[in-house]
C-alpha positions as CSV (number, residue, x, y, z in Angstrom):
1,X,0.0,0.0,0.0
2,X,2.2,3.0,1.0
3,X,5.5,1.1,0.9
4,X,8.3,2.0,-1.0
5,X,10.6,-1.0,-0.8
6,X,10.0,-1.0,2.6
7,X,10.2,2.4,3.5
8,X,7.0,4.3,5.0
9,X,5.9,7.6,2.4
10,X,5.7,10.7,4.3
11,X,2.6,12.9,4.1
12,X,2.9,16.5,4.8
13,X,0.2,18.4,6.1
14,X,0.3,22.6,6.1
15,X,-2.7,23.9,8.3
16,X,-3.1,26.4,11.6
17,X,-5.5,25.0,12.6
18,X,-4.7,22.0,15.5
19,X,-7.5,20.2,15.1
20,X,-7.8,19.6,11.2
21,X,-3.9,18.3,12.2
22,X,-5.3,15.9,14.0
23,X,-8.1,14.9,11.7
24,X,-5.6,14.2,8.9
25,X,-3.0,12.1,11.4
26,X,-6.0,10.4,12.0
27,X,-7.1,9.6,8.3
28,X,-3.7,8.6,7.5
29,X,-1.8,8.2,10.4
30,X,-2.0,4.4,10.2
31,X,-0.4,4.0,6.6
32,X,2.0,7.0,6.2
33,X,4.1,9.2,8.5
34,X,2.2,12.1,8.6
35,X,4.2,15.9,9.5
36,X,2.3,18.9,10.3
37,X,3.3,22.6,9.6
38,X,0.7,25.7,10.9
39,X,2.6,27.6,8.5
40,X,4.2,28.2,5.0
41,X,7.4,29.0,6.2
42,X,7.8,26.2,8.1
43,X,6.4,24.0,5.9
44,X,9.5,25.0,3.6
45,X,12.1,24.0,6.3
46,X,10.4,20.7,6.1
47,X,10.3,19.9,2.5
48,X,13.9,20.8,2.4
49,X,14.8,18.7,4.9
50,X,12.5,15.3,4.5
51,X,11.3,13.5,1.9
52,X,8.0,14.1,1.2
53,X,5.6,12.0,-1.0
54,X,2.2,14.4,-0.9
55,X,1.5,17.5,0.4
56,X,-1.5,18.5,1.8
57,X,-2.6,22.5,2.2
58,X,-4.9,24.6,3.1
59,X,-5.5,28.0,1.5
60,X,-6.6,30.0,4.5
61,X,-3.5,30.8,6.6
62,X,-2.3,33.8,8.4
63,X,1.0,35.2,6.4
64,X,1.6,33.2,3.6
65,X,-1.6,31.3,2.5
66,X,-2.1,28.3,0.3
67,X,-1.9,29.5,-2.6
68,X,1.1,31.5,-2.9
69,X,3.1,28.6,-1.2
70,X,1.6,26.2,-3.4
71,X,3.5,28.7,-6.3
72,X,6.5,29.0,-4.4
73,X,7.1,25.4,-4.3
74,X,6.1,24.8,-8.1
75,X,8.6,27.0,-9.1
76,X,11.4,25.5,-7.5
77,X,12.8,22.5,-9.7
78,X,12.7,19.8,-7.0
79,X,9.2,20.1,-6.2
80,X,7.8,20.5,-9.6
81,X,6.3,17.0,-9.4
82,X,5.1,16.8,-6.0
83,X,2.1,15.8,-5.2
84,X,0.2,18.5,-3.9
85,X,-3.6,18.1,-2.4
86,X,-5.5,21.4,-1.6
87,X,-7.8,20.8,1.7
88,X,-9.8,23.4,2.6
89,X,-13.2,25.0,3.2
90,X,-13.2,27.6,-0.4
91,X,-15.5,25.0,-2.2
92,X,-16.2,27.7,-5.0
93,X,-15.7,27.0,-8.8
94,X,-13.3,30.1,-8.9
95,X,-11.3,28.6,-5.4
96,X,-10.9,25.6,-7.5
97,X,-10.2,27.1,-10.3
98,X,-7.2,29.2,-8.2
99,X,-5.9,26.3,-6.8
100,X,-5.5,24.6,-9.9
101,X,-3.3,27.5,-11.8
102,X,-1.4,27.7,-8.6
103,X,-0.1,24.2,-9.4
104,X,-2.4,21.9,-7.2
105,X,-2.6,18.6,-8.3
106,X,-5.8,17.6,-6.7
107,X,-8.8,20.0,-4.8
108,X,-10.6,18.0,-1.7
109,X,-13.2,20.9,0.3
110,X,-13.2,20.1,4.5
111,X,-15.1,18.6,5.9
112,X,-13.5,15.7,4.1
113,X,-14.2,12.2,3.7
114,X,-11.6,10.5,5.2
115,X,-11.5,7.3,2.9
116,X,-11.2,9.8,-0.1
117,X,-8.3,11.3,1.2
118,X,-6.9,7.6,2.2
119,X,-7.6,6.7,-1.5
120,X,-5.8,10.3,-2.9
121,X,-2.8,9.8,-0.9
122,X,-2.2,6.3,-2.2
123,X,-3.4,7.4,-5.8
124,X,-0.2,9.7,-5.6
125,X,2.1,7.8,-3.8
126,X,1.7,4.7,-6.0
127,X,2.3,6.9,-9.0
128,X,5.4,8.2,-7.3
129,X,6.4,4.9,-6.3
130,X,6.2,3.3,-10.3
131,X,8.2,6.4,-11.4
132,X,11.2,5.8,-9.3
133,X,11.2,2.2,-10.2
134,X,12.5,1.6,-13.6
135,X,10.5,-1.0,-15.7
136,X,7.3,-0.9,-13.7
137,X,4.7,1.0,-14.0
């Protein structure tokens, strides 16, 4: 499911708020090591520094929000292929259509079903996972 060759895929999450933390440890907790951040700029330390397999972010934060980060890592070379899952509450057509141009791969809207996000995670991780291994696919 989430292994690669043994290793466990790392899921970050960028959110302030605590409790939607907790609600995506939860959802995927059991299958993937799942990081937080409350904000963008720590969220950057952490990309840097760990491997991640899918980011999740929300668009609504204080300082930097969702969006802009969501640019910021799209234009830096490394990250260009990251999975990157918008979660958050702007369920409009035009959020959508925002997050998209920003370079989000996928848009979920909170509340979220948490089998949906299982089933996104592993969608993205697999694809990772065939695309580091040459000859399968």
């Amino acid at each position: 499911m989430s292994s690669n060759l043994g290793k466990i895929s790392t899921v970050l999450t960028v959110d302030d708020s605590v409790v939607m933390q907790e609600m995506i440890k939860r959802a995927l907790g059991r299958d993937y090591r799942v990081i937080v951040a409350s904000n963008a700029v720590d969220a950057l330390a952490l990309i840097y520094h760990e491997k991640i397999s899918v980011l999740l972010l929300d668009v609504s934060m204080p300082g930097i929000d969702g969006l802009e980060f969501c640019r910021t890592v799209r234009n830096l070379p490394q990250f260009r292929d990251l999975p990157i899952i918008m979660l958050t509450a702007r369920d409009k057509l035009f959020d959508k259509v925002q997050g998209r141009l920003a370079g989000a791969t996928e848009y979920l809207t909170k509340p979220f079903d948490a089998h949906q996000l299982q089933q996104l995670v592993e969608k993205f991780i697999n694809e990772n996972v065939a695309a580091e291994v040459p000859g399968e696919a």
